[in-house]
C-alpha positions in Angstrom: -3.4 -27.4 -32.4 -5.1 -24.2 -31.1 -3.6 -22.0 -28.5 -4.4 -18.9 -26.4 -2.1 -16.5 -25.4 -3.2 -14.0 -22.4 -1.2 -10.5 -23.3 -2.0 -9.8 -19.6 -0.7 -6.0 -20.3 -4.2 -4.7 -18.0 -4.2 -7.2 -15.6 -6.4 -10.3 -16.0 -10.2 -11.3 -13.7 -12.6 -13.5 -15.1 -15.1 -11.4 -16.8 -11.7 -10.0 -18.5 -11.0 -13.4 -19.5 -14.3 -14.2 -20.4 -15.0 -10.3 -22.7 -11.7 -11.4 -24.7 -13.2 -15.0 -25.3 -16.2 -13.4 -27.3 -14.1 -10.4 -28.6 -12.0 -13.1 -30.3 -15.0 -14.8 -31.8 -16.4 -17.5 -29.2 -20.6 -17.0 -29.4 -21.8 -15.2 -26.8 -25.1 -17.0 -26.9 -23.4 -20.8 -26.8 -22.0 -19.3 -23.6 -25.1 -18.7 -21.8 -26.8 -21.5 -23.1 -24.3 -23.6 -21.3 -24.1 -21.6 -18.4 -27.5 -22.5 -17.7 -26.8 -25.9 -17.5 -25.5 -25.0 -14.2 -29.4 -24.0 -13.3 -28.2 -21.1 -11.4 -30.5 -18.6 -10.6 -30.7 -14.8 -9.8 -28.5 -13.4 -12.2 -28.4 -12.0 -16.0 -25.5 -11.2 -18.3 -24.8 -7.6 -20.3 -22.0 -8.4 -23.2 -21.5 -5.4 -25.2 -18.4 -3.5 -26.8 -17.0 -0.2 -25.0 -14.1 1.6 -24.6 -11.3 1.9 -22.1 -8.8 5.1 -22.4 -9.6 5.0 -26.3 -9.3 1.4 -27.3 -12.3 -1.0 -27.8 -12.9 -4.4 -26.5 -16.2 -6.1 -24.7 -17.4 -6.4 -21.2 -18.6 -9.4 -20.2 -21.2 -8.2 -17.0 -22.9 -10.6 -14.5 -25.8 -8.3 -13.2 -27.2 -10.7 -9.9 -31.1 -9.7 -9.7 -30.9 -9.5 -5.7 -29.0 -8.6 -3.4 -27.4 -11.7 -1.2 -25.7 -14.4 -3.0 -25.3 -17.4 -0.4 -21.8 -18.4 1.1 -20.6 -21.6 -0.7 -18.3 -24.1 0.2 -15.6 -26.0 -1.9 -18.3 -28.7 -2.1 -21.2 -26.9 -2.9 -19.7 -25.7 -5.8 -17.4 -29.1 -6.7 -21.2 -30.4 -6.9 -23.0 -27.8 -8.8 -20.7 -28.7 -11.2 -20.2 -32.3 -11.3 -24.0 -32.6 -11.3 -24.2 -30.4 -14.5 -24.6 -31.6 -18.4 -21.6 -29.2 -19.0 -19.2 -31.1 -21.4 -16.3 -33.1 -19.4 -14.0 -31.3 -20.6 -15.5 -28.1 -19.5 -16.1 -29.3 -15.9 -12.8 -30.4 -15.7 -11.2 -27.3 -16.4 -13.6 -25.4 -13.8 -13.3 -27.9 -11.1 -9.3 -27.5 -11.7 -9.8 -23.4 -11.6 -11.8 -23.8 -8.3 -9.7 -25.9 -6.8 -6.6 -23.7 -7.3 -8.8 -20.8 -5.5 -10.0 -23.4 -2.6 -5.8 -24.1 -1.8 -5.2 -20.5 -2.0 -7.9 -19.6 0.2 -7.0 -23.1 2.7 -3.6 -21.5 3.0 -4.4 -18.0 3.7 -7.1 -18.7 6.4 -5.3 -22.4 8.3 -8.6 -24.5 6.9 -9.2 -27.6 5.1 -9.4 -26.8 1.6 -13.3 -29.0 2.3 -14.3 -26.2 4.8 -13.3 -23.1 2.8 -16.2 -20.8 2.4 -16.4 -18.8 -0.7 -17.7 -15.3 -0.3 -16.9 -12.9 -3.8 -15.9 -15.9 -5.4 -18.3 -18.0 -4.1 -20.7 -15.9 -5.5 -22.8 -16.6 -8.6 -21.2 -14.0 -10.8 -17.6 -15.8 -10.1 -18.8 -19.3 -10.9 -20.4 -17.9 -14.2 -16.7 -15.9 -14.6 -15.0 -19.8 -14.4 -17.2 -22.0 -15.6 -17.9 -19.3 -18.3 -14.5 -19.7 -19.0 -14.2 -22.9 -19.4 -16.8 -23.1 -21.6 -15.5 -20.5 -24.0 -12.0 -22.2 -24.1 -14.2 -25.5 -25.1 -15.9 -23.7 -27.8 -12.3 -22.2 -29.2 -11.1 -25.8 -29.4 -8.0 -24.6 -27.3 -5.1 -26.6 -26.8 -2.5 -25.1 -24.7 -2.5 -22.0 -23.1 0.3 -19.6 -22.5 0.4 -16.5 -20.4 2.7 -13.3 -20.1 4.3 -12.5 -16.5 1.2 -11.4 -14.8 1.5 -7.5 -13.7 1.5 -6.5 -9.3 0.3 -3.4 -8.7 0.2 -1.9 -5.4 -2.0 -0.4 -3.0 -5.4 -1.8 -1.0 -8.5 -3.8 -1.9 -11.8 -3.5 -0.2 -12.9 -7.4 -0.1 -15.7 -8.5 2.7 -12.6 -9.2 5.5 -11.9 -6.0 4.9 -9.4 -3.5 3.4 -6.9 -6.0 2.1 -3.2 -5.5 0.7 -2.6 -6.0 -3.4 -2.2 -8.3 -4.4 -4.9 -10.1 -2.3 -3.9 -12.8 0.2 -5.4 -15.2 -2.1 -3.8 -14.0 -4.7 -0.6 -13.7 -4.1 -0.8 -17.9 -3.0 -2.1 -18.5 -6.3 1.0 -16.2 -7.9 3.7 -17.8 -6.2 6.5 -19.6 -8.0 4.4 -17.7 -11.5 6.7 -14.8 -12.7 5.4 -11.3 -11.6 6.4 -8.1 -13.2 6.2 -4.6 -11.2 4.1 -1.8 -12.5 3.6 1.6 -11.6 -0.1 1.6 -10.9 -2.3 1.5 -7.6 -5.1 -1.0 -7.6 -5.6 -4.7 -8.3 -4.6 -5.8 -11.8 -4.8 -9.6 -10.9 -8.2 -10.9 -9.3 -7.9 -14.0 -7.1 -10.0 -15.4 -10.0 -7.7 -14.2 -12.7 -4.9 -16.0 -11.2 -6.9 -18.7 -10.4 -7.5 -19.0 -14.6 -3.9 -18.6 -15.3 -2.5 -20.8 -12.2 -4.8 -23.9 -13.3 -4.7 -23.3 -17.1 -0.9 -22.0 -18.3 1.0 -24.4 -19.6 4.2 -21.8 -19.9 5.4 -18.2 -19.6 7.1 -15.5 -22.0 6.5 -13.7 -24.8 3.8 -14.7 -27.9 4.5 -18.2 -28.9 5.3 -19.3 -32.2 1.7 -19.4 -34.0 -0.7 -18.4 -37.0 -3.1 -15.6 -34.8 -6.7 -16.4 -36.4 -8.1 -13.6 -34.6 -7.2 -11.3 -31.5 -9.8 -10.4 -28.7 -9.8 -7.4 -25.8 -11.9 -8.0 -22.7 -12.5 -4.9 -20.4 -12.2 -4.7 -17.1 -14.6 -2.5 -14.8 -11.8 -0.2 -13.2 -9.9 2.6 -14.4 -6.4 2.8 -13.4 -5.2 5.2 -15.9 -4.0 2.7 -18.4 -5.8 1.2 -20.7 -7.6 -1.7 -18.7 -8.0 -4.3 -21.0 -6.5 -8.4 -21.3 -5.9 -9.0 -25.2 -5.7 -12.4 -26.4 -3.9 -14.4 -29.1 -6.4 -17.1 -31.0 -4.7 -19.7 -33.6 -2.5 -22.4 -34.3 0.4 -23.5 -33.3 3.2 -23.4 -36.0 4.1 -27.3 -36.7 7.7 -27.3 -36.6 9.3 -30.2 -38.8 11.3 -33.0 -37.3 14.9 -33.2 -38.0 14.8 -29.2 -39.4 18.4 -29.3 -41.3 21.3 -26.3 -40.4 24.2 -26.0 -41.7 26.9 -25.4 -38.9 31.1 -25.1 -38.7 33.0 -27.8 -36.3 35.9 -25.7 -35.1 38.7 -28.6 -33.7 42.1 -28.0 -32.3 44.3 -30.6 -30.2 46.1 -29.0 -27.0 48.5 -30.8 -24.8 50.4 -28.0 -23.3 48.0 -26.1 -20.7 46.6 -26.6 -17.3 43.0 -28.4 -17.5 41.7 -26.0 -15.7 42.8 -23.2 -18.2 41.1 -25.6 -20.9 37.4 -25.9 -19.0 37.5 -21.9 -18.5 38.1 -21.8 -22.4 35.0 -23.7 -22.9 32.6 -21.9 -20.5 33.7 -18.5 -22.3 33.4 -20.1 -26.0 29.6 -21.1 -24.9 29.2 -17.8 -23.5 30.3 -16.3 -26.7 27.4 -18.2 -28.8 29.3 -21.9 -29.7 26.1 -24.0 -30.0 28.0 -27.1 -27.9 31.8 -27.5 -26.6 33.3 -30.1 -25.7 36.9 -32.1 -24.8 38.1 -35.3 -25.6 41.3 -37.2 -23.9 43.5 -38.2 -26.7 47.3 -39.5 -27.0 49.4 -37.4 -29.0 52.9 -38.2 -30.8 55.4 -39.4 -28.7 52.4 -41.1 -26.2 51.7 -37.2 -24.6 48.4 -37.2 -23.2 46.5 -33.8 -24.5 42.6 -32.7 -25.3 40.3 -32.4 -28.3 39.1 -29.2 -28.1 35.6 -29.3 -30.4 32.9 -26.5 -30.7 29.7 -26.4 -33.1 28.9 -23.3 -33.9 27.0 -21.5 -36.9 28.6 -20.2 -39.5 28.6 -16.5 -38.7 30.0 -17.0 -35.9 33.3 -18.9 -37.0 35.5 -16.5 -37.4 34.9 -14.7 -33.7 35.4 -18.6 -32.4 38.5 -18.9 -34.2 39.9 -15.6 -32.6 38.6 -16.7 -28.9 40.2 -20.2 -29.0 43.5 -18.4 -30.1 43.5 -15.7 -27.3 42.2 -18.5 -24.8 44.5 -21.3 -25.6 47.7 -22.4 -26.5 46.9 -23.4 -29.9 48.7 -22.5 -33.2 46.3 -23.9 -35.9 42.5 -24.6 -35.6 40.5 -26.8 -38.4 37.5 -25.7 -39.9 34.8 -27.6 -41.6 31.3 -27.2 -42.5 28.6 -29.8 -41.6 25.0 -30.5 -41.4 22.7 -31.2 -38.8 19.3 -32.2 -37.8 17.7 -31.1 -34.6 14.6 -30.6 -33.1 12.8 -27.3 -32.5 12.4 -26.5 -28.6 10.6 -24.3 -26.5 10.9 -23.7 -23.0 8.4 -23.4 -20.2 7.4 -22.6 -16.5 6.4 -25.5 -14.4 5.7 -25.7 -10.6 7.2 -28.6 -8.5 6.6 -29.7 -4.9 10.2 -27.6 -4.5 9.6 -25.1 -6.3 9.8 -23.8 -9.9 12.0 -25.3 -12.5 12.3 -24.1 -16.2 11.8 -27.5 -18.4 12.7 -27.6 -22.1 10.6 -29.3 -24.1 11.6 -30.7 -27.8 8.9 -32.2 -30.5 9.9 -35.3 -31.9 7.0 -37.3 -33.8 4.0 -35.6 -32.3 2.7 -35.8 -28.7 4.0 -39.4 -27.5 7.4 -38.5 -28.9 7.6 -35.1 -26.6 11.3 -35.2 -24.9 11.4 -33.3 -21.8 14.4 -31.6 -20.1 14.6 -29.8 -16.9 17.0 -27.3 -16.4 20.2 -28.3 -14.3 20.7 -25.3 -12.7 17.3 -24.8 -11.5 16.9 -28.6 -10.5 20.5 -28.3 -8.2 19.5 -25.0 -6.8 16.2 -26.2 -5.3 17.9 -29.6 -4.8 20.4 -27.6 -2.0 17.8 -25.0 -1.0 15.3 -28.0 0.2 18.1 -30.4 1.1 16.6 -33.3 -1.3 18.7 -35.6 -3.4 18.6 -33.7 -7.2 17.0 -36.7 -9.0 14.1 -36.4 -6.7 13.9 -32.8 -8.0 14.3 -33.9 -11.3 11.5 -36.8 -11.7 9.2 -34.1 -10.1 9.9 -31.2 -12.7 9.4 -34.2 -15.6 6.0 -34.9 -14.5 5.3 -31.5 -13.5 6.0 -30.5 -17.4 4.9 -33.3 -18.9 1.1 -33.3 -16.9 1.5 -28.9 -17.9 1.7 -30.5 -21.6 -1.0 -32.6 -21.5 -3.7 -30.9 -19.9 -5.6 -29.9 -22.5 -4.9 -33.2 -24.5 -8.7 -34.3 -24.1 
């Protein structure tokens, strides 16, 4: 499967998005043949490769040939759209894009999302920016997307309501729940379209991915903030991870039935903290018909003897038994998703392809928004499992 990763070290906007796309290798020219499916009018495009504090990428430039782009509504542009050849796929990956800026925008201003009126995004440059975008994704054969933590800058923005905060109001609905990271630099990294793109299209969060990069693209963006303004991208395959990988692991076991319980589960927490891949304790009967624990931790190898030494200084133990297994387990990765509640981190595990995807939402982060919103924690639960699992399958078309 083909995935994108956006290195969003500059910041991210669309024509970022869309200079990366065709620095990686998506044709410029199937681009604009598709954009004028839209049969937009008034504008022209400039894609050629520059520089930005030394380092090389393309702009992608939407030069509009007058000067007054109407005001559009959600609907105007939900119909330009719809009512285009564009590929399914395509529109459906716009519509979801504009939609995330329409919400944003409802929220800011106290509107229906129907009655929003798009003024710089409403503008033709911005719907060539996202349905641009979409397009070039479609011609990648992409996947799954995956983002870094976007970068908030500081400062002011001149929009048309004015002189604004950074990050926009807009922006800033479309970041929330996303993680954030602070940087040192006045002006607007993320445009309300850039986080529009990464709101509707990331499927996680974190560092590159596990993948074979086929190629790596820059796309410039039009301000200099005294770092090298560019979004790099990450173009390839995921790495297939097997089913049932085999490890060879130690099973540490030690029978207690001479300490306080309590003393027992603190042993546990700190052997997990200490790298044991899983504890656990089982009630057993002991000579003479004592009630005492099974003490049992998995851990790997290398980390046996530093196990050994903790259970010693922990519990009450004289003798713990060693012995080496195998096991099979699945590879997992872990990812972002947004709930009605809030975010919840979900761990995800491959097991025979797509249908066989098992999904796990974090406990801590499930009981955490389960007390902060006063819900019952299996509501919280079934939301972050459909959440993750409708993340996973977006780009399944």
């Amino acid at each position: 499967m083909k995935i994108l990763y956006l290195d969003c070290f500059g910041g991210i906007s669309g024509d970022m998005m869309l200079g990366a796309m065709i620095d990686a290798g998506v044709s410029p020219a199937a681009v604009q043949s598709q954009l004028e499916l839209l049969g937009l009018e008034g504008y022209s495009l400039k894609i050629f490769q520059d520089k930005t504090r030394g380092f090389r990428g393309t702009r992608f430039v939407v030069e509009v040939e007058y000067g007054h782009q109407p005001h559009r509504t959600w609907e105007d542009i939900r119909g330009i759209i719809e009512d285009s050849k564009l590929h399914p796929q395509v529109k459906r990956h716009a519509l979801e894009i504009f939609e995330k800026l329409a919400l944003a925008e409802a929220r800011v201003h106290g509107v229906e999302p129907r009655h929003v009126h798009f003024h710089e995004v409403g503008a033709v440059d911005s719907i060539v920016d996202i349905v641009g975008t979409a397009i070039a994704l479609h011609e990648a054969g992409v996947g799954k997307v995956y983002s870094s933590p976007l970068p908030a800058g500081y400062g002011t923005v001149q929009t048309r309501h004015g002189i604004l905060p950074v990050p926009a109001p807009a922006t800033a609905e479309l970041l929330r729940g996303f993680p954030i990271r602070p940087v040192d630099v006045e002006g607007e990294l993320v445009t309300p379209t850039g986080a529009a793109i990464v709101a509707a299209l990331a499927g996680g969060f974190g560092p590159l991915p596990a993948m074979k990069v086929e190629s790596i693209g820059y796309g410039l963006g039009s301000k200099d903030y005294g770092i090298p303004n560019f979004l790099r991208v990450f173009l390839g395959r995921a790495i297939e991870q097997q089913v049932g990988e085999e490890q060879e692991i130690s099973v540490l076991q030690t029978t207690i039935d001479d300490m306080n319980p309590e003393i027992l589960g603190y042993a546990a927490e700190k052997l997990l903290s200490s790298g044991a891949l899983d504890v656990w304790l089982t009630p057993v009967f002991m000579k003479k018909g004592r009630p005492g624990n099974l003490l049992t931790v998995l851990c790997l190898p290398e980390k046996e003897g530093e196990l050994v030494q903790l259970i010693f200084a922990e519990t009450s133990t004289l003798g713990v038994r060693r012995r080496r297994e195998k096991r099979s387990y699945l590879s997992r990765e872990h990812i972002l998703v947004q709930t009605a509640y809030g975010p919840v981190r979900v761990k995800v595990a491959a097991c025979g392809g797509e249908a066989g995807r098992q999904v796990s939402p974090e406990y801590e982060d499930c009981r955490r928004l389960a007390r902060e919103k006063n819900v019952p924690l299996k509501n919280v639960y079934i939301c972050a499992i459909e959440a993750a699992r409708e993340a996973l399958c977006r780009f399944g078309e």
